[in-house]
C-alpha positions as CSV (number, residue, x, y, z in Angstrom):
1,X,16.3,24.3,-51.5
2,X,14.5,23.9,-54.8
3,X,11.5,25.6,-53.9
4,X,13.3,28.2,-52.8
5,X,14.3,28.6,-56.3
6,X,11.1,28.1,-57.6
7,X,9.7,30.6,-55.1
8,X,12.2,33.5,-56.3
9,X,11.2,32.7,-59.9
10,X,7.7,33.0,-59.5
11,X,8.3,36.4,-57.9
12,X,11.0,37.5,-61.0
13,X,7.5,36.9,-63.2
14,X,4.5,38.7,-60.6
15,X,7.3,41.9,-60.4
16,X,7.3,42.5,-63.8
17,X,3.0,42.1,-64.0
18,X,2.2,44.5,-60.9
19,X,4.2,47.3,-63.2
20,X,1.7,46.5,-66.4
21,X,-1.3,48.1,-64.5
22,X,0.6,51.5,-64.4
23,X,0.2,51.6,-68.4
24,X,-3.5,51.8,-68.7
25,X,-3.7,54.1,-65.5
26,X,-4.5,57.5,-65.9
27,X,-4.2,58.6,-62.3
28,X,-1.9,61.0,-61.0
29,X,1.2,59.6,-59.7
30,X,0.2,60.4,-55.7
31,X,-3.1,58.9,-56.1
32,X,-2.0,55.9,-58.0
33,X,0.4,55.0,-55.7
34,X,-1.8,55.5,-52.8
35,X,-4.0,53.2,-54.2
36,X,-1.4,50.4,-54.8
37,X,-0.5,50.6,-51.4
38,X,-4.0,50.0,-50.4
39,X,-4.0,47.0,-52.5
40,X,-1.4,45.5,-50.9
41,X,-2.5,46.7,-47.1
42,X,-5.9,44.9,-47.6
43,X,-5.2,41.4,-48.3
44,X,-1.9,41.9,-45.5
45,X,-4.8,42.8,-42.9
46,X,-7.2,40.1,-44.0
47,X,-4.0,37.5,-44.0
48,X,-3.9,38.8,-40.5
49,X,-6.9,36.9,-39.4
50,X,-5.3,33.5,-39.9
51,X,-2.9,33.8,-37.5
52,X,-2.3,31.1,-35.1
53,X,-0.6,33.2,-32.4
54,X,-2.1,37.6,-32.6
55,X,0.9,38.0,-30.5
56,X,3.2,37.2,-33.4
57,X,2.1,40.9,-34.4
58,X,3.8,42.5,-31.6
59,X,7.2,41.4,-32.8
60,X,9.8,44.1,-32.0
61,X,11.5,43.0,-35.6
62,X,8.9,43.3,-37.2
63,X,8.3,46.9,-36.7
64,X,11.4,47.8,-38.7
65,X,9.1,46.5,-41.7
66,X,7.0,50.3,-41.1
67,X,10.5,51.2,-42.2
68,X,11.0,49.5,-45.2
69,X,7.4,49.9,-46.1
70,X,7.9,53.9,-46.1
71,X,11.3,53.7,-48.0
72,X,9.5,50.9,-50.7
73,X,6.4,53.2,-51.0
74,X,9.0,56.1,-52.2
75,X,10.8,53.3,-54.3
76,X,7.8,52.6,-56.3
77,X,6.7,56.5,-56.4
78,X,10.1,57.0,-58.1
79,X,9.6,53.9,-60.6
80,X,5.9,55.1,-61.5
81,X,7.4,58.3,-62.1
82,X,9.8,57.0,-64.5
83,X,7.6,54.4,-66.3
84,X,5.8,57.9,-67.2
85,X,8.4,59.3,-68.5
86,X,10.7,56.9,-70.5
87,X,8.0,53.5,-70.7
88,X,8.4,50.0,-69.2
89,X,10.9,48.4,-70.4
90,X,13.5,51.4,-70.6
91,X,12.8,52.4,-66.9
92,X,13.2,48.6,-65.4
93,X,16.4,47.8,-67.4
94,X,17.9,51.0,-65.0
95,X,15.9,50.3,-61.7
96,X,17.1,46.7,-62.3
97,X,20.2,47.7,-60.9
98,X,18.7,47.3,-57.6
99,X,19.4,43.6,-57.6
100,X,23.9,43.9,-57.9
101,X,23.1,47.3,-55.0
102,X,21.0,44.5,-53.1
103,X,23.6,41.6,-53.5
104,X,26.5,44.0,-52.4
105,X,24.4,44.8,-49.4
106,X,23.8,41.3,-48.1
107,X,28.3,40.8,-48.3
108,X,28.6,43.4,-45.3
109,X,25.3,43.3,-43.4
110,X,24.4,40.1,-44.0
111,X,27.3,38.2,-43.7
112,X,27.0,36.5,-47.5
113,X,30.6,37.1,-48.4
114,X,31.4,33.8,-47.9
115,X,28.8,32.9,-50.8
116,X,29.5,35.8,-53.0
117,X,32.1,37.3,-55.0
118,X,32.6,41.1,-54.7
119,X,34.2,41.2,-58.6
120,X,31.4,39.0,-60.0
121,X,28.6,41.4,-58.5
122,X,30.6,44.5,-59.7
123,X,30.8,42.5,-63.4
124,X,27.2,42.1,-63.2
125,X,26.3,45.3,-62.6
126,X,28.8,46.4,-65.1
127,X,26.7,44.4,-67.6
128,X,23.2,45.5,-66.4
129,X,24.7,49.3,-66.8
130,X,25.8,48.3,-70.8
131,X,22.3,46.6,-70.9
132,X,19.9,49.7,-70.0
133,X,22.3,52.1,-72.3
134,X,22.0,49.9,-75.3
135,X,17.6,50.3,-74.3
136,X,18.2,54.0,-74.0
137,X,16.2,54.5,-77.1
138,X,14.1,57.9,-77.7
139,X,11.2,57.5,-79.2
140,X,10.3,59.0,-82.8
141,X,8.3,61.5,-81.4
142,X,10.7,62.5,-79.0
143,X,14.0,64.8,-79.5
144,X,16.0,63.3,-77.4
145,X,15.9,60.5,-74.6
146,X,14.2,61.8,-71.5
147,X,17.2,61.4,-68.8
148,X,14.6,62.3,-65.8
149,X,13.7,59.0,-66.1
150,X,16.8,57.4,-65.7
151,X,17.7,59.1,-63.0
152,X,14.7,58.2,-61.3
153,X,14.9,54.4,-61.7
154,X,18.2,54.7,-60.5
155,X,16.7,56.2,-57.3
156,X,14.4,53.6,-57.2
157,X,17.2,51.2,-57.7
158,X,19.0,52.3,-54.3
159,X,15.8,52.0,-52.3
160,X,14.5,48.9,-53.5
161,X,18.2,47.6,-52.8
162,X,18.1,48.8,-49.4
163,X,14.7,47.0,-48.9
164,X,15.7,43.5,-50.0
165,X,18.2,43.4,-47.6
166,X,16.1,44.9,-44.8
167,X,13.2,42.6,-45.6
168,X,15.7,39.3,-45.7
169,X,17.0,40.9,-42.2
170,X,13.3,40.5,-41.1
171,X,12.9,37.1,-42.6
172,X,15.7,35.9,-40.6
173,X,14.4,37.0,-36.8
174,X,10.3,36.7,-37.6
175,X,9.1,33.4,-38.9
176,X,5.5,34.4,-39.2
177,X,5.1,35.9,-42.8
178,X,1.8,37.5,-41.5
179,X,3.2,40.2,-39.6
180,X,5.6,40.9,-42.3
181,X,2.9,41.5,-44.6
182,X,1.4,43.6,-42.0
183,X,3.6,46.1,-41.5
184,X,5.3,46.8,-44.7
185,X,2.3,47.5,-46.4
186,X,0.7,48.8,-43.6
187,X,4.1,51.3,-43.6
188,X,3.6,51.9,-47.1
189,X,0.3,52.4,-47.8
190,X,0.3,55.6,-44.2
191,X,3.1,57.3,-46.1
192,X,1.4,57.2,-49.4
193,X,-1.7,58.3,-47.9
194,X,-0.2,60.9,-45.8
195,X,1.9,62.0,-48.8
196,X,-1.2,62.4,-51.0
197,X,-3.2,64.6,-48.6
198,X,-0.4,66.3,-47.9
199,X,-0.1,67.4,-51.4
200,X,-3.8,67.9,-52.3
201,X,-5.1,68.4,-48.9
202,X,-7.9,66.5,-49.3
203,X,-9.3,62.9,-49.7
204,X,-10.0,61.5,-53.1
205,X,-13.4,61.8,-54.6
206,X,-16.3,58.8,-54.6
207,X,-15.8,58.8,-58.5
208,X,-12.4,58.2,-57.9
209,X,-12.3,55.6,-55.3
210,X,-14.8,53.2,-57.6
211,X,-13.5,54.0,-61.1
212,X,-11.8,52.0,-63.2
213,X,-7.9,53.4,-62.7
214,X,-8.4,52.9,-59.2
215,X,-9.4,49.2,-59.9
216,X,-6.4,48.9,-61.7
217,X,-4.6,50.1,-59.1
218,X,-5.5,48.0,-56.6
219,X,-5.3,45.2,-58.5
220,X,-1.3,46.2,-58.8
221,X,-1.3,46.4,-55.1
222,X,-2.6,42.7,-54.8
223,X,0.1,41.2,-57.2
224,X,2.7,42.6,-55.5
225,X,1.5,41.6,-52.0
226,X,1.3,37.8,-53.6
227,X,4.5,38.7,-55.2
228,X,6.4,39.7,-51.7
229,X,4.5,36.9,-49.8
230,X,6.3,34.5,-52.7
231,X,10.1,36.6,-52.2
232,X,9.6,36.1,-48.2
233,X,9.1,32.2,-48.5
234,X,12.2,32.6,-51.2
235,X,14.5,34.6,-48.6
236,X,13.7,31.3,-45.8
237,X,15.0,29.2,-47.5
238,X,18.0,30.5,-49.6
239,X,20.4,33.5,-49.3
240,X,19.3,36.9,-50.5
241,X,22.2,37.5,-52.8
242,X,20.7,34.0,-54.5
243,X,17.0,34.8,-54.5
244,X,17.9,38.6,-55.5
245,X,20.2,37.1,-58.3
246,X,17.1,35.2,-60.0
247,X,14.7,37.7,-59.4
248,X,16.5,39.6,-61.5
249,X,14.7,37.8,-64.2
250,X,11.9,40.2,-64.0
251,X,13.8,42.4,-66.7
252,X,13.9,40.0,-69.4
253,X,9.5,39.8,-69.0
254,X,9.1,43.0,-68.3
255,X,11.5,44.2,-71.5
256,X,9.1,41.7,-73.7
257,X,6.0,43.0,-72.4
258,X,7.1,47.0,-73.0
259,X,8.3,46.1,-76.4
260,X,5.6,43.3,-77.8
261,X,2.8,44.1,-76.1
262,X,3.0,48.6,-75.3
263,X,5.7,48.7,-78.7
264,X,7.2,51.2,-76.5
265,X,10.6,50.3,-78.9
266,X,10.4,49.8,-82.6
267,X,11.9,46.1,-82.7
268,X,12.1,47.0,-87.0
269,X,14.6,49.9,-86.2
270,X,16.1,48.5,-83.0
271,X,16.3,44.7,-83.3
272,X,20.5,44.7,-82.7
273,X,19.8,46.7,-79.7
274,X,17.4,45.0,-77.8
275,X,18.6,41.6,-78.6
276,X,22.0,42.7,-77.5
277,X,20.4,44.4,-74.5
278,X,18.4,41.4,-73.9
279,X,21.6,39.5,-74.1
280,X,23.9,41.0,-71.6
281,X,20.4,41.5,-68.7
282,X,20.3,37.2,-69.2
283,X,24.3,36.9,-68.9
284,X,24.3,39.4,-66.1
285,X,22.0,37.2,-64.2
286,X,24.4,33.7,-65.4
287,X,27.3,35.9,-64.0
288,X,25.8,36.0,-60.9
289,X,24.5,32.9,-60.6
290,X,27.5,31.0,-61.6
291,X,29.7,33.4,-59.5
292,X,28.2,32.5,-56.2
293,X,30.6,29.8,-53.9
């Protein structure tokens, strides 16, 4: 039970570094995502290999993961889309809402009501909500606070909800993590590809492939494929609402990146607000935590 703890923390810290790459990207949204999704295809194929039983891959469950990959890849177009707009830190403390949309999930279609208490995940949330308003900050330059950006985190939010739970539903009928791997990504990285060529109607250029923003790309990609394999190990061994409950610590690293290491907020101007911001995302996650039976 304690590693499954441990597991879910480890993942709370890898989701918050596979955003950082985004920041010293210059690609276009379509083609940074497609390349993300490669990232995490490549090392899912190669973990492939090391499969005792290549029939594992033909799990009917499984497939559903094609599913989730497609709905994840649009998750994280919506989330790079809103990192552009309003920075790290501002856009995670709204998409972070995807962990109380997550927990609610796994009540009905899980069965996890018996663990969980409907109020407590409502509180949380209820606290998350006061926490990304009181981050809501515009920046000097700016004349007033982008609200695209919001409301694409909170799209984000929804999908990557759905997802957990859809990806905890796989975790409980396939016990190979291989084919897991295999087909999210493998779902993720077809629709981002498809959706790029779509749009530009063509395949990216040799300079592109082999530059710089596409290494950073990738190397997003990889994180989060060690970051998933980590959150499927997690979801074996305790209860989504749990594991999606301390995940949820990803918003109090990536909030200290954004602001110490991008200064995305000016801490001199806005020190009450992000320590109270701060404040409610950690008792959101106590509230959670404590509130489970």
């Amino acid at each position: 039970m304690l590693s499954g703890y441990l597991y879910a923390l480890i993942v709370s810290i890898l989701f918050a570094l596979y955003l950082v790459p985004r920041k010293f990207s210059t690609l276009p949204t379509e083609k940074y995502v497609m390349f993300v999704t490669l990232g995490f295809f490549i090392p899912a194929v190669l973990q492939c290999f090391a499969l005792d039983d290549p029939h594992a891959l033909l799990d009917p469950t499984a497939l559903l993961l094609v599913l989730v990959g497609i709905s994840w890849m649009a998750a994280f177009a919506l989330v790079t889309l809103s990192m552009d707009k309003i920075g790290l830190s501002r856009s995670n403390q709204w998409q972070n809402l995807k962990n109380p949309i997550a927990v609610i999930l796994s009540l009905s279609v899980l069965s996890e009501h018996r663990i969980t208490n409907i109020f407590i995940v409502l509180a949380a949330a209820a606290l998350i909500f006061v926490s990304a308003v009181l981050f809501s900050i515009k920046k000097d330059s700016e004349k007033a606070f982008d609200m695209r950006g919001v409301y694409l985190a909170l799209g984000a939010a929804f999908l990557f909800g759905v997802n957990s739970v859809l990806l905890k539903y796989a975790t409980m009928n396939v016990t190979e993590i291989a084919p897991q791997q295999f087909y999210l990504s493998g779902g993720a990285f077809l629709s981002a590809f498809a959706l790029l060529y779509w749009k530009e109607k063509a395949l990216p250029a040799a300079e592109t492939v082999f530059s710089r923003n596409c290494a950073l790309a990738l190397s997003a990609g990889v994180l989060y494929f060690v970051a998933n394999y980590f959150r499927i190990l997690s979801n074996q061994i305790i209860p989504n609402s749990i594991a999606a409950t301390i995940v949820q610590f990803s918003v109090v690293w990536t909030v200290l990146i954004g602001i110490l290491v991008f200064k995305e907020i000016d801490m001199r101007k806005h020190w009450k607000r992000v320590l109270s911001g701060l404040v409610l995302a950690v008792l959101s996650i106590a509230v959670l935590f404590f509130g489970m039976r």
